[in-house]
C-alpha positions in Angstrom: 143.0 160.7 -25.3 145.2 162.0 -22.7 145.3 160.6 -19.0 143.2 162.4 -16.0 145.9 163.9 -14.6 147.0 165.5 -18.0 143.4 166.4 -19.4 142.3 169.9 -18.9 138.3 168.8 -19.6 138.4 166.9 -16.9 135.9 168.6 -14.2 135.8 167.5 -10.0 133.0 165.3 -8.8 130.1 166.6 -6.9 130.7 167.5 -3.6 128.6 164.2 -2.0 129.5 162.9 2.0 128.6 159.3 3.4 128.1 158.4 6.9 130.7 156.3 8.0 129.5 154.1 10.4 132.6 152.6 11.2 136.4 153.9 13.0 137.9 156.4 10.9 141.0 158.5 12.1 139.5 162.4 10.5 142.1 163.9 12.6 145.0 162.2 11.2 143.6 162.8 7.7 142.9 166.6 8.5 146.4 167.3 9.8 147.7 166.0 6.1 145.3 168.3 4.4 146.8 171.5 6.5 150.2 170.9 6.1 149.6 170.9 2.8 147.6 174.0 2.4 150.7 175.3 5.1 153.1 174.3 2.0 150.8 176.1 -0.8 150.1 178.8 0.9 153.6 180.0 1.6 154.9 180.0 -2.4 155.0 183.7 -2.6 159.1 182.6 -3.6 158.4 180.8 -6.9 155.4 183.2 -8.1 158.1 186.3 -7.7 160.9 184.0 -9.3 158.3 183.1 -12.4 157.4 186.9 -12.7 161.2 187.7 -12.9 161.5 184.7 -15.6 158.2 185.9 -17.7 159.8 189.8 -17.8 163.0 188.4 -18.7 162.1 186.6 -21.5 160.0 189.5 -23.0 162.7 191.9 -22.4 165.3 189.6 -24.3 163.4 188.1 -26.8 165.1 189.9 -29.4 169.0 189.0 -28.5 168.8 185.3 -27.7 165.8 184.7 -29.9 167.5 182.0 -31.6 169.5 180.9 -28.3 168.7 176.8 -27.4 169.1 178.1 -23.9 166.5 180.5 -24.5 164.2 178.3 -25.8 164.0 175.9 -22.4 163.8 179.0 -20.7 160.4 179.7 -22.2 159.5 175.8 -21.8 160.5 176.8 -17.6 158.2 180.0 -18.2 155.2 177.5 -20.4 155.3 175.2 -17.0 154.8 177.6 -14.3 152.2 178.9 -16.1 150.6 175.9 -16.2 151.3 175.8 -12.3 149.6 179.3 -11.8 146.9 177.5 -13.3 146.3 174.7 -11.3 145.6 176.0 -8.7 146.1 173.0 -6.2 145.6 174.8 -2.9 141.8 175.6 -4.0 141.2 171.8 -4.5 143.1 171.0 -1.0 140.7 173.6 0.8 137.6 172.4 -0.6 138.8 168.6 0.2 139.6 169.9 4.0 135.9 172.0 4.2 134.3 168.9 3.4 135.9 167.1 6.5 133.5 166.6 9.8 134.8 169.1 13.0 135.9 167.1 15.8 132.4 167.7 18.2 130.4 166.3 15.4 128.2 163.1 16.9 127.3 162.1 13.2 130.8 161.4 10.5 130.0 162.3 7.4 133.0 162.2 5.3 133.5 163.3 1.1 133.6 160.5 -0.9 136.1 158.5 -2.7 135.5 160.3 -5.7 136.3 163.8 -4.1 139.7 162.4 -3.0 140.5 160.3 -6.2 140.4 164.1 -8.0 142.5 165.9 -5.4 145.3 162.8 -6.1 145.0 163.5 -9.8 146.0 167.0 -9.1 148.7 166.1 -7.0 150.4 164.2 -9.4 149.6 166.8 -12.0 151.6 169.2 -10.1 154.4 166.7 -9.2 154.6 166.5 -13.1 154.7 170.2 -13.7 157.3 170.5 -11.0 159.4 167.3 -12.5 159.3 169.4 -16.0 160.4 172.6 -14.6 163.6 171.1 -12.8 164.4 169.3 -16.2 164.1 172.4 -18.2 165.9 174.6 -15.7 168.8 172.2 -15.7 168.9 171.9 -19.4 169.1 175.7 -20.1 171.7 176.4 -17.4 174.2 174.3 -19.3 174.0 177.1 -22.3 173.7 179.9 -19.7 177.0 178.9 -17.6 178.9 178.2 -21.2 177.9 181.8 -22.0 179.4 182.8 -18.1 182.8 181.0 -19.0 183.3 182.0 -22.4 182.6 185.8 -21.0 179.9 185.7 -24.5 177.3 188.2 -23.1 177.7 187.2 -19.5 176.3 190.5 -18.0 172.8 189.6 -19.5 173.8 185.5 -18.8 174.2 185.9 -14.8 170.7 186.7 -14.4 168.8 183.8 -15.9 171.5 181.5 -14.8 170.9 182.3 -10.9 167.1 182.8 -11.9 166.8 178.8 -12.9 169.2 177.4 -10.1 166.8 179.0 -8.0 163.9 177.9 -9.7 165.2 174.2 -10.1 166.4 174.2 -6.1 162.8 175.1 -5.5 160.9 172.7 -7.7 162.6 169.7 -6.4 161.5 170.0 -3.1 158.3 170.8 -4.0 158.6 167.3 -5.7 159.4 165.7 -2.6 156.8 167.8 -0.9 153.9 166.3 -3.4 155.5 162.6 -3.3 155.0 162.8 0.5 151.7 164.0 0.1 150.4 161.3 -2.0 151.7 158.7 0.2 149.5 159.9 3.2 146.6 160.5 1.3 146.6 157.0 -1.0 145.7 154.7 1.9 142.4 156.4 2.7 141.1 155.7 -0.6 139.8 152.3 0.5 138.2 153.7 3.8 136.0 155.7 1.6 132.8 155.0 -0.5 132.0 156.0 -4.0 128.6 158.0 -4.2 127.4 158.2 -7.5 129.4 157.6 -10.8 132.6 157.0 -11.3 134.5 159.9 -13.6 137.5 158.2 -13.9 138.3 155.8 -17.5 137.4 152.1 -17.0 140.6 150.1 -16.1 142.3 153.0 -15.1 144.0 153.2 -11.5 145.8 155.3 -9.7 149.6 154.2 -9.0 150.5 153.4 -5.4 153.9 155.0 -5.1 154.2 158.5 -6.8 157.9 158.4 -6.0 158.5 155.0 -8.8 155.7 156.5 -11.1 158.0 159.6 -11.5 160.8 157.9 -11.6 162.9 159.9 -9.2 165.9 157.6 -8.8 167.0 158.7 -12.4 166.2 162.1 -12.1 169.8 163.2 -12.6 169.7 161.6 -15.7 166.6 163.8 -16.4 168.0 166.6 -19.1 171.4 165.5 -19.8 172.2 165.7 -23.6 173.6 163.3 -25.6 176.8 165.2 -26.9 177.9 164.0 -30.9 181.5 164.9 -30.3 183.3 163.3 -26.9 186.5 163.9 -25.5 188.7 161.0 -24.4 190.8 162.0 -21.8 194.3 159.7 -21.6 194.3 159.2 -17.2 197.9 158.4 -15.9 198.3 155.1 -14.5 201.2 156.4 -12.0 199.1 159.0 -9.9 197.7 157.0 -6.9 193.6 157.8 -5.4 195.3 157.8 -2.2 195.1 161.0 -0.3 198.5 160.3 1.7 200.4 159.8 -1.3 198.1 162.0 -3.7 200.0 165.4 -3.6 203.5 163.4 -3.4 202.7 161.4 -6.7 201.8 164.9 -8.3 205.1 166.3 -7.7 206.9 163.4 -8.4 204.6 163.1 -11.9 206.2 166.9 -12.6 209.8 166.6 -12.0 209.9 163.9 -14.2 208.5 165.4 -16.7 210.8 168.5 -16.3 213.8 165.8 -16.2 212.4 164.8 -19.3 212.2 168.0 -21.1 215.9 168.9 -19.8 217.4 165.8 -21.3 215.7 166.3 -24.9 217.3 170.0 -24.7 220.5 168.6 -24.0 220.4 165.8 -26.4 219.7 169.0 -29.5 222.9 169.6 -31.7 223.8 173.1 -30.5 227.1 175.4 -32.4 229.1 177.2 -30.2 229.2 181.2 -31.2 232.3 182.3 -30.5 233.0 186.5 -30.4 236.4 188.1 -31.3 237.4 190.5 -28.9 240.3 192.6 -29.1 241.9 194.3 -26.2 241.6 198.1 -26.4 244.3 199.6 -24.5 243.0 202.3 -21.4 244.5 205.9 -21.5 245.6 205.9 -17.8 245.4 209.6 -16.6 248.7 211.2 -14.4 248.0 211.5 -11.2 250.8 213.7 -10.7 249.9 216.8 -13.2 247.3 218.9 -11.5 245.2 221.5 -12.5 245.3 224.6 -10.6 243.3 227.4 -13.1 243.9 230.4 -14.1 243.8 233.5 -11.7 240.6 236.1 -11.9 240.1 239.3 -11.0 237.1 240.9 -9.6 235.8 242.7 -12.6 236.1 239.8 -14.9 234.1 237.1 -12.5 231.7 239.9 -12.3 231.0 240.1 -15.9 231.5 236.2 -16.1 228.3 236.0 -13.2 226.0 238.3 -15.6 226.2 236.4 -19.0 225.4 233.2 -17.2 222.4 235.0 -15.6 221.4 236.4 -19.0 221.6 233.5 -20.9 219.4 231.2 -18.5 216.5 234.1 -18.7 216.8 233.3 -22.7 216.6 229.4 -22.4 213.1 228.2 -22.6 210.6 228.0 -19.5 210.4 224.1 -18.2 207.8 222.5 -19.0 204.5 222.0 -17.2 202.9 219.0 -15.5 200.0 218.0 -17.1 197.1 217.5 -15.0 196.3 214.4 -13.1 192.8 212.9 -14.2 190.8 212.8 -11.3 186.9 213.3 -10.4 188.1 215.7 -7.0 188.8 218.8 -10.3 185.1 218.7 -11.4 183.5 221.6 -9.8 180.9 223.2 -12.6 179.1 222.2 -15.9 182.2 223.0 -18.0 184.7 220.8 -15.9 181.9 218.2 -15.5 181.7 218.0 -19.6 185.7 218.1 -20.3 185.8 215.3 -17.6 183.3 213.4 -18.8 185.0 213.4 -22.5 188.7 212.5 -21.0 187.4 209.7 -19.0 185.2 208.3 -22.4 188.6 208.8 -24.5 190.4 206.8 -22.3 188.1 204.2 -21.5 188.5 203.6 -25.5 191.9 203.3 -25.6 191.8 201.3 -22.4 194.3 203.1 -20.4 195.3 202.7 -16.8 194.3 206.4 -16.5 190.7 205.4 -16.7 188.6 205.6 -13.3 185.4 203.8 -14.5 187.5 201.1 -16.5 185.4 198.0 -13.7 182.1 199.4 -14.6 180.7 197.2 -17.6 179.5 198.9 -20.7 175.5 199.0 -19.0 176.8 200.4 -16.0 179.1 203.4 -17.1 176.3 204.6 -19.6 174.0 204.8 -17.0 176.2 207.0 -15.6 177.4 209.2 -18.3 173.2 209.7 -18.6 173.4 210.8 -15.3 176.0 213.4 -15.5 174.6 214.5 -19.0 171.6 215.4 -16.8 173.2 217.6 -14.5 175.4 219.5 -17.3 172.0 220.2 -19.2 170.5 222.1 -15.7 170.1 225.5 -16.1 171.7 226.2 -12.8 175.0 225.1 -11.6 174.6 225.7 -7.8 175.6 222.6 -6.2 176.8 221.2 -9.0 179.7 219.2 -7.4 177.5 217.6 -4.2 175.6 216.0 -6.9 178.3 214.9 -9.0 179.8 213.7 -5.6 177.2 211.6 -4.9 176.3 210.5 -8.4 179.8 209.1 -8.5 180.1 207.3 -5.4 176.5 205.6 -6.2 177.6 204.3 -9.4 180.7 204.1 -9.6 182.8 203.8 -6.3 180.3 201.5 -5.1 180.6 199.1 -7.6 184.3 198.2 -6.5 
């Protein structure tokens, strides 16, 4: 048989008040009560973060289906459901209701019973809340080897923030709850049971949630025992100080380039030896100069026309190619021989590529988009749009 606080059958007591006849502080305990519903009431955070984890999982469940960091994802996902479903603000409110108002001559307070159920639920949802920064932690350790080893680490960004935000706001709701149960457990013995008792014979509630959790060792909480470990030789000469840290560093590394030097020098090494012969050098003489032969007129003329004829014969230069660039687009057709350039080169990975920081996601999000715009019947204002397409999803994402 499972305990109270983990048995779904278990139902609350009757709602049944006493008169208490002797000094009891209600507004002390009714200030507990609303700062806890204060707390509850203001969770909109984790419900939004558990819808983003539930959508997540069913998007993915095909890829990382076999994934271990997958699977405690879904044990994160199993435990805020079980959250949603507890529902503890409900129980605080009808614990709160049940309180006398402060101009009431008559105190009529719930009975032990009453609060023995709303402490059960608190540490219910301490547990959940224990179980959900355990699991987090546990699956981030796949999710952030997935990050480093750039495996899939476009889809692995997402559920990596999505459980350090999810594991941040679980523990404080621990040490929300574990404050909580410390005000509330010392009016258990200012109250008096009405009717029977629903709780197991010899069973009693613990008086510090904070040692019944165990949350002194709750880093320990979801670290794995790894088969293989590393021993890692440390160097006796490097000094904790932090005067002499960086100096002991530098010291550690010219030694060790000392070293290496030495061992080079100590290698047998040949000498290669190169025959050279010397080449004598014509020396020109200076003194015989070159004057040229005389021309006349008629001759230079005809001299001036074959060289013009002959350069109209060689071949035309050859033209620049076009520069790649998303400013020549200006209709469907351009948009189209664009859009196939920019895919060829963003296969072959060249530096020509403009798109080559978008991921594979992001630039066929945007090809789709310009497909779009090619497929329009019209072409008026074809290059606004492209303009602005571009600098959404592209540009942007610099």
């Amino acid at each position: 048989m499972p305990e109270p606080w983990n048995s779904a059958t278990i139902l609350p007591p009757p709602i049944t008040m006493f008169l208490c006849v002797k000094k009891f502080d209600v507004p002390a305990l009714k200030q507990i009560t609303n700062n806890i519903i204060k707390v509850l009431s203001k969770q909109s955070p984790l419900h939004k973060e558990s819808a983003i984890c539930s959508r997540f999982l069913y998007k993915y469940d095909k890829k990382f289906r076999n994934d271990i960091g997958y699977r405690n994802l879904r044990k994160v996902n199993t435990a805020l459901k079980k959250y949603l479903a507890l529902n503890l603000l409900k129980e605080i409110e009808n614990f709160s209701s049940a309180l006398p108002s402060a101009g009431d001559d008559d105190v009529y307070l719930p009975s032990k019973q009453m609060l023995q159920y709303v402490l059960l639920r608190i540490m219910a949802f301490a547990k959940i809340m224990v179980r959900v920064s355990t699991c987090s932690k546990q699956a981030a350790v796949f999710y952030l080897d997935r990050v480093k080893r750039a495996e899939s680490h476009w889809m692995s960004l997402l559920p990596y923030a999505l459980l350090s935000r999810l594991w941040s706001m679980s523990m404080v709701l621990v040490q929300h709850s574990t404050t909580w149960y410390s005000n509330l457990y010392p009016y258990l013995n200012k109250l008096q049971m009405k009717g029977l008792d629903f709780l197991p014979n010899n069973y009693e509630l613990p008086q510090d949630l904070d040692q019944w959790l165990d949350l002194k060792h709750i880093d320990e909480f979801g670290r794995f025992d790894w088969a293989q470990k590393k021993d890692i030789d440390i160097v006796k000469g490097l000094d904790d100080d932090e005067n002499g840290l960086l100096d002991n560093i530098l010291d550690y590394v010219n030694q060790n380039d000392e070293n290496e030097m030495e061992t080079d020098d100590n290698e047998d090494t040949k000498p290669i030896t190169v025959k050279t012969e010397e080449v004598p050098l014509a020396t020109p003489n200076i003194t015989q100069i070159d004057h040229g032969v005389a021309l006349s007129r008629e001759s230079f003329k005809l001299l001036l026309n074959s060289s013009k004829n002959s350069n109209k014969n060689q071949a035309p230069p050859p033209k620049k190619e076009k520069v790649h660039s998303y400013k020549t687009v200006t209709n469907s057709a351009s948009l189209k021989k664009f859009i196939e350039v920019e895919e060829n080169f963003r296969n072959e990975s060249d530096s020509q590529s403009l798109t080559s920081h978008l991921s594979l996601m992001q630039w066929h999000a945007l090809k789709n988009a310009l497909l779009k715009l090619c497929d329009k019947l019209t072409n008026r204002k074809i290059d606004k749009k492209f303009h602005k397409i571009w600098k959404q999803k592209c540009l942007d994402c610099m």
